[in-house]
FIVEX-899933 format. One record per residue (C-alpha): residue in three letters; x, y, z. Coordinates in nm, 2 decimals. Example, Ala and Ser with C-alpha at 12.3 -4.5 7.8 and 13.67 -1.06 7.14 Angstrom:
<nodes>
res/px/py/pz
ALA/1.23/-0.45/0.78
SER/1.37/-0.11/0.71
</nodes>
This chain:
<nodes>
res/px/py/pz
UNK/9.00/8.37/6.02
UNK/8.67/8.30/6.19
UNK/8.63/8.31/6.57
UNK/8.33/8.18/6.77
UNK/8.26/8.29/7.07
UNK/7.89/8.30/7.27
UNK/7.79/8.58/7.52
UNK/7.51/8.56/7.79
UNK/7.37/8.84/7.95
UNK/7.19/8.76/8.28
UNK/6.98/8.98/8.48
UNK/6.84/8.82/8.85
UNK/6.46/8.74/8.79
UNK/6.38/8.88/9.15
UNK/6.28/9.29/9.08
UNK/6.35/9.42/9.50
UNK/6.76/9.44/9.47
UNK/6.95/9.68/9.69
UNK/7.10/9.94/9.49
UNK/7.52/9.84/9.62
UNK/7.39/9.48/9.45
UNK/7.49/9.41/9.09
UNK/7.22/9.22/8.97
UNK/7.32/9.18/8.58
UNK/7.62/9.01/8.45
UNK/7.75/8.93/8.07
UNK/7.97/8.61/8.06
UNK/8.18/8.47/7.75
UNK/8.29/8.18/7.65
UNK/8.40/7.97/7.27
UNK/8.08/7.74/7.35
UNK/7.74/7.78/7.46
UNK/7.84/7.47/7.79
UNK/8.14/7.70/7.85
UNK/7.94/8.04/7.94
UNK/7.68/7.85/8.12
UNK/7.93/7.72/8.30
UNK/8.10/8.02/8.36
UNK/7.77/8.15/8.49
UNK/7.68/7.93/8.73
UNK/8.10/7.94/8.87
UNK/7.99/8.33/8.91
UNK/7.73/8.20/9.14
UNK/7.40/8.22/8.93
UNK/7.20/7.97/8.89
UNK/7.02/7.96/8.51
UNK/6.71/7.78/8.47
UNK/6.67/7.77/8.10
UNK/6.39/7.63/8.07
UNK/6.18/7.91/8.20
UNK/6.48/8.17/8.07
UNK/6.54/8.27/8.38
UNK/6.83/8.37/8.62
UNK/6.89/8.40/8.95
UNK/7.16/8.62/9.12
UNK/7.40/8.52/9.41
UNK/7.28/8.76/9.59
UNK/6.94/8.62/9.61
UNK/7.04/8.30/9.62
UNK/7.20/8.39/9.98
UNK/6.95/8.54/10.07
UNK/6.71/8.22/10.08
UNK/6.50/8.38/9.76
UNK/6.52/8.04/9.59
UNK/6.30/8.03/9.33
UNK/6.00/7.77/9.32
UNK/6.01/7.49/9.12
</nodes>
């Protein structure tokens, strides 16, 4: 039997975290729309075009990154 599955590892694009702030993540899913979208449920925002991540940390924060 063959199983599928995709993983993404994401670690926040910003470098100044707090050290209590998690600011990598791996997500799972059976298809590349499913992790992203598991992702972004998490609260990160993925800009895959520039393979970056953001965390939600940062994204409370008000460190949204510039278009």
């Amino acid at each position: 039997m063959i199983i599928g599955c995709y993983v993404l590892h994401v670690r926040c694009a910003f470098v100044n975290h707090n050290n209590l702030v998690s600011i990598q993540e791996e997500f799972t899913g059976e298809t590349a729309a499913q992790t992203y979208k598991s992702a972004r449920d998490a609260g990160w925002r993925l800009d895959l075009k520039h393979s970056a991540a953001f965390c939600p940390y940062c994204l409370k924060k008000g460190k949204e990154p510039k278009q």
